[in-house]
N, C-alpha and C positions, 0 to 999 in steps of 0.2 A: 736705353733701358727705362721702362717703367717704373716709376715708385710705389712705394709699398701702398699707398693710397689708392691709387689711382686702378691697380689691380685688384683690391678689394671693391672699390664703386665696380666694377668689371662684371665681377665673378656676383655681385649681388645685382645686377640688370639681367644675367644670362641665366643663373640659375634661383633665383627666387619664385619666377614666375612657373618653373619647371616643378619647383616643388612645392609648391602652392596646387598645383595642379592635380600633383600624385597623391597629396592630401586627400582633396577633395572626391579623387576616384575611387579611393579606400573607404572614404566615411560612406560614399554611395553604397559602395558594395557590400559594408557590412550590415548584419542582418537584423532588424530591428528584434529586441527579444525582450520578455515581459520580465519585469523585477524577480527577484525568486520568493518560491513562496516558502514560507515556513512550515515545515514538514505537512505537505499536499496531502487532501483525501478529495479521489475521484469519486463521488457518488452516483454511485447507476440503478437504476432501475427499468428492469425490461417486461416489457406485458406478454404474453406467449399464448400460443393454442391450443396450453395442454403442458403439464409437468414431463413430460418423460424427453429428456433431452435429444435423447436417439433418433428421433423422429416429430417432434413435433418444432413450432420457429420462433422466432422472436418476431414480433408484428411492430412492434411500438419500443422505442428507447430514447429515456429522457438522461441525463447528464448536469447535474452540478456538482461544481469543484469548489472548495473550500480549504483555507489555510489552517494549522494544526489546533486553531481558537475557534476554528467552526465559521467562520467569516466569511461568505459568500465572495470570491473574487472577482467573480466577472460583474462587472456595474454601470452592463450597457442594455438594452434591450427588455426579452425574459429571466436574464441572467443564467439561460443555460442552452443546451443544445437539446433537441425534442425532435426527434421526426416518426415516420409512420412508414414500415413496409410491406410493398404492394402484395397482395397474393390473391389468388383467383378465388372466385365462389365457392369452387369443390372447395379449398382449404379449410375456409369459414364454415361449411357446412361441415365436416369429419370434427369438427367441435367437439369435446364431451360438453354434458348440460350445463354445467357451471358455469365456463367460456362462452357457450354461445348467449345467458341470461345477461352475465357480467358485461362481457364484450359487446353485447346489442343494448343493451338500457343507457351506457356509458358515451354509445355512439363509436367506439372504435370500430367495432365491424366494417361499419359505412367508412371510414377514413379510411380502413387498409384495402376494400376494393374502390376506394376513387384514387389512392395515393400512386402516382408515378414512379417512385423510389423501387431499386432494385434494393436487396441484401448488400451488394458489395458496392453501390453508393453510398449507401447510411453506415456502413464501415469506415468507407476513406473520409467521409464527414465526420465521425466523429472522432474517429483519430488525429485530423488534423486540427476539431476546436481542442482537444486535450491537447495537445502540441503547443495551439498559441500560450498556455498558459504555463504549460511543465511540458517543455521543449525535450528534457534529459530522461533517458530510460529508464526503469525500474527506480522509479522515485515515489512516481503518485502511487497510493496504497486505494485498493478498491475498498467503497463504504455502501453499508446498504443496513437492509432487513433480510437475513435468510438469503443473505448472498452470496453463499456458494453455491445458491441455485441459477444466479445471470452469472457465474463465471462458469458454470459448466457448460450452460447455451450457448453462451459467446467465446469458451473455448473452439467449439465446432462453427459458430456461424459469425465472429468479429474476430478471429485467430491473430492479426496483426495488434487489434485492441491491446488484448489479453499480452501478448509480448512487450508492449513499450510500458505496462506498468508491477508495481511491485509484485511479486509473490506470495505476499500475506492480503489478509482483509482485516478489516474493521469490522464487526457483527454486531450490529447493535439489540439483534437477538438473543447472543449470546450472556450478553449484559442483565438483559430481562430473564432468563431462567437462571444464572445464579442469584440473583435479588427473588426470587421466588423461593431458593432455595435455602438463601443465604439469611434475608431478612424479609419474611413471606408478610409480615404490617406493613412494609414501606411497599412493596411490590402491590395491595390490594386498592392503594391508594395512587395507583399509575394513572396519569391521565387516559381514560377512555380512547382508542384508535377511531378515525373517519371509516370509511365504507366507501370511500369512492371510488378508488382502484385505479387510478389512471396517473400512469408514471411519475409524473414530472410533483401530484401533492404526495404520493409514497414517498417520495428523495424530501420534501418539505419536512413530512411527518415524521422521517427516521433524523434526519437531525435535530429536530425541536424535542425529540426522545432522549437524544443524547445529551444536548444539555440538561434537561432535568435528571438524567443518572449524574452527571457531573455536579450538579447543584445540589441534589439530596442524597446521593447513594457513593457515590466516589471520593475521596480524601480531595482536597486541594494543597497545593504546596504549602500556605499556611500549617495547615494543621498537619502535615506532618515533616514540619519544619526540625522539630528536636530530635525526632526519630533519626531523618538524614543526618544531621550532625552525628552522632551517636555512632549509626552505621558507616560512616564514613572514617571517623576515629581508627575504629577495630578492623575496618580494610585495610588503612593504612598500616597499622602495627600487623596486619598478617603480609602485606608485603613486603615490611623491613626485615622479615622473619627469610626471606628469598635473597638476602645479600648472596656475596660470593664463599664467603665465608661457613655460612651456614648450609650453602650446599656442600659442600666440600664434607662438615660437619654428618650429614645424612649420609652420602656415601661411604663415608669411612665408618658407620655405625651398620650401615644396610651389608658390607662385606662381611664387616666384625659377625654379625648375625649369622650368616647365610656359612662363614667356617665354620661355629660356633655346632651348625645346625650339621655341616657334613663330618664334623668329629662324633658326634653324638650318634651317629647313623654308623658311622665306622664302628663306637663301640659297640653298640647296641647288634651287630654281626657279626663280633670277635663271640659276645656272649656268647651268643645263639651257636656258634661252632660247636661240636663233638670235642669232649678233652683230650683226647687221642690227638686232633687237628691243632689244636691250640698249642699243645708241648713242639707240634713240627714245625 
C-alpha cells in the first residue's frame, strides 16, 4: 500500500508538468486585445470625386479613433490609418471643377493614379485597424464634419465598415449651426477653418472644433453639477410614485372612470329614447 505522501509526490511529478503545459497552450492561444476604450469615436473622413454617392467613390480615407475625452488612442506611428484608392485616368478626369482644382493642387489626384490599393483592400484595412482598437461591434460611434456624407459613400463602398460600428454619429457640424442659431456671438468668434482638404488634417480640425464647443459652448459636469442633483431628486420621487401599490391604485381609478364613463353613455340614451319606448 502506498501512503498518503508518497501518492501525492506522485500525482505532483505526473501531473504538474501536464498542467503547466495546458497553461501555457491557453495563454498562447488567447487573443491579445487592447484595453477598452471609453465610449470610442471612430473618426473618418473620406475625400471622393464628386458628392453624389450613387456614382461617384471614395479615393482617399483617413481614420483616427479617440476615447470619449477626445484622446487620440493609437500612440504609435501617424497615429491613424490613411491610405489612397487606386482609380484610372478616366475617373480623375469625369471630375467636376471643384475635384479636379482641389484634388490636383493638393496632389491627391497623382496619389490615387500611382496608388496600388484596390476599394476592397482599404476596406479590410481599415476594418481591421478599427478592430485592433474596438474589437466589439456597434460600439465605436462614427465622428466627423458633415458626416453622414462618408457614411452614405461608405455604406455602398466600405459596407463591412459601416456594420462593425454604431448606428448613430457624432456631427460636429451639427454643433456649429445650433451655436449659430443658439448663440450667433459665440459662433462669429469660431476659430477660422484650414483650406486644405486632405483627410487625415479634416479628422485633426473636426476634433480640435469640438473641444472648443466643449470648452466655450457646452455645459461641463461642473457646472451643471446642481442641476443633476436636482433632476435626479424628482426621478427618483416619480419612480417611488411606480410602487406596486400605486399601480394597483391607477387601475382601480382608470376602471372606476371608464364605468363611470359607460353609465353616463347608457343614460344619456335612455334620454334620447321616445317616451312611448321609455314607459316599455
Amino acid at each position: 500500500m502506498f501512503g498518503r505522501f508518497a501518492i501525492q509526490r506522485l500525482c505532483s511529478r505526473v501531473y504538474t508538468p501536464i498542467l503547466r503545459r495546458s497553461i501555457m497552450s491557453v495563454a498562447a492561444a488567447a487573443p491579445v486585445t487592447s484595453p477598452k476604450i471609453f465610449k470610442p469615436i471612430v473618426w473618418v473622413d473620406c475625400e471622393m470625386t464628386g458628392l453624389d454617392h450613387n456614382k461617384d467613390h471614395i479615393i482617399e480615407v483617413c481614420c483616427i479613433i479617440t476615447d470619449g475625452h477626445l484622446n487620440i488612442v493609437d500612440k504609435e506611428g501617424d497615429n491613424c490609418y490613411e491610405s489612397v484608392v487606386h482609380y484610372d485616368k478616366s475617373v480623375m478626369d469625369s471630375m467636376n471643377q471643384w475635384c479636379v482644382e482641389h484634388h490636383g493642387d493638393s496632389g491627391l489626384t497623382k496619389q490615387v493614379l500611382e496608388s496600388t490599393k484596390t476599394r476592397e483592400q482599404v476596406e479590410s484595412e481599415l476594418l481591421d485597424y478599427i478592430k485592433q482598437f474596438i474589437p466589439e461591434g456597434n460600439i465605436g460611434v462614427l465622428g466627423g464634419n458633415s458626416v453622414h456624407m462618408d457614411r452614405l459613400f461608405m455604406l455602398r463602398e466600405f459596407p463591412k465598415v459601416i456594420d462593425h460600428l454604431f448606428y448613430r454619429n457624432i456631427d460636429v457640424s451639427t454643433i456649429m449651426e445650433v451655436s449659430r442659431r443658439h448663440n450667433p456671438e459665440l459662433a462669429n468668434v469660431f476659430p477660422k477653418k484650414e483650406t486644405a482638404h486632405t483627410a487625415k488634417k479634416d479628422i485633426l480640425e473636426s476634433i480640435a472644433q469640438l473641444k472648443w464647443y466643449q470648452d466655450h459652448y457646452l455645459k461641463n459636469k461642473n457646472e451643471t453639477k446642481q442641476f443633476v442633483a436636482k433632476r435626479a431628486r424628482e426621478i427618483e420621487g416619480e419612480s417611488n410614485k411606480n410602487d406596486l401599490s400605486s399601480i394597483i391604485k391607477r387601475e382601480i381609478l382608470k376602471d372606476y372612470k371608464q364605468e363611470i364613463s359607460k353609465r353616463e353613455l347608457s343614460d344619456k340614451q335612455d334620454d334620447d329614447l321616445p317616451e312611448k319606448k321609455r314607459k316599455q
